[in-house]
Every structure is written in structure tokens, then in C-alpha cells.
C-alpha angles and dihedrals in degrees: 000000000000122000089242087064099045080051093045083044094038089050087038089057085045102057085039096056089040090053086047092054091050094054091058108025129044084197097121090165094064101033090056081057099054086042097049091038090062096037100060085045099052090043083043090222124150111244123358118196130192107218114184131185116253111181107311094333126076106228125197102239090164139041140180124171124172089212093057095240113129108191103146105052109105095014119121136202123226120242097263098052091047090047088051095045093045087050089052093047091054101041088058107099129328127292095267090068100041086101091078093036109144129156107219117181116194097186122346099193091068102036094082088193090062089032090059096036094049122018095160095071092050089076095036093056095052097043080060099039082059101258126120108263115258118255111229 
């Protein structure tokens, strides 16, 4: 079986045991948890972090993080930095491929453009990826 299908089957299992949860608990915090726990572990990324929208600011309601440092849940994003990173996410490819949109930041505090969209996640990335957080 290719790895594309384990993936496909892995990502299947997720949204199944998310839409169980929901059938016999009305907890979302901890379900988002769960969900964003074994997503970060089947995509074997570092950190995943579930940003919703709460009025005009994104705000991390979920964190997981395979070093074990948590340093975006609970942050939140002003509205012009949600506004800027929502208009960059949009403006990312056409409708027909929104399906796979992902932001995926290497290194933001070498990338100037997120750096000036969003300076409250440079901090916020290097205070996860373990380095003390730069004073502006």
C-alpha cells in the first residue's frame, strides 16, 4: 500500500473518531485537541495549531506540539494581523485547489513578508521552536 493511501486510511480513522466524539460528548475543546494531536502526528509535523476566528481576531484553541512546548494556545491575533494572514491565505492559489491550503511557515523570522504581516507569531514561533522570544 502506498504511503498516499496510509495517509488517505490514517485521515479517514481521524474524522471518524472526531465525528464519534461528537455523538457522545458536547466537549469541542477537548475533541479539537484529540483531532489536532493526531493530526500533527500522522502529517509528522512539529507543532499543529487550531486558529478560529472569534470575532475579528484568530485565537489558538488548540495546540499540539511533539516537543511538548505549548506557546500558541490561548494567544490571539489582532484584527489586522488576522485580516493580513486571511488575505494571504486567500490570495494563495484559485478556488479549485482550496481544498490542500495550508500555511506552512519554515522559519518566520527569516521570511520579512510574515514577519511584517504578522509580527505577533515571530515571537511566538521561536518561543516554540525553544528560543527566547525576540524584543522589538
Amino acid at each position: 500500500m502506498s504511503s498516499e493511501n496510509e495517509a488517505a486510511l490514517a485521515s479517514h480513522k481521524i474524522v471518524r473518531d472526531i465525528v464519534s466524539q461528537l455523538r457522545i460528548s458536547s466537549d469541542l475543546p477537548s475533541i479539537f485537541d484529540l483531532a489536532i494531536e493526531a493530526l500533527t502526528k500522522l502529517c509528522r509535523a512539529d507543532r499543529g495549531v487550531i486558529w478560529q476566528l472569534v470575532d475579528d481576531q484568530f485565537v489558538a484553541t488548540s495546540e499540539f506540539a511533539q516537543n511538548g512546548l505549548r506557546c500558541f494556545k490561548g494567544a490571539n491575533l489582532g484584527a489586522q494581523e488576522t485580516t493580513a494572514i486571511v488575505s494571504e491565505f486567500l490570495a494563495h492559489g484559485t478556488t479549485s485547489d482550496f481544498k490542500e491550503k495550508v500555511i506552512a511557515i519554515a522559519d518566520a523570522s527569516n521570511d520579512d513578508a510574515w514577519s511584517h504581516m504578522a509580527p505577533t507569531l515571530v515571537p511566538l514561533i521561536q518561543q516554540g521552536d525553544g528560543l527566547p522570544a525576540a524584543r522589538s
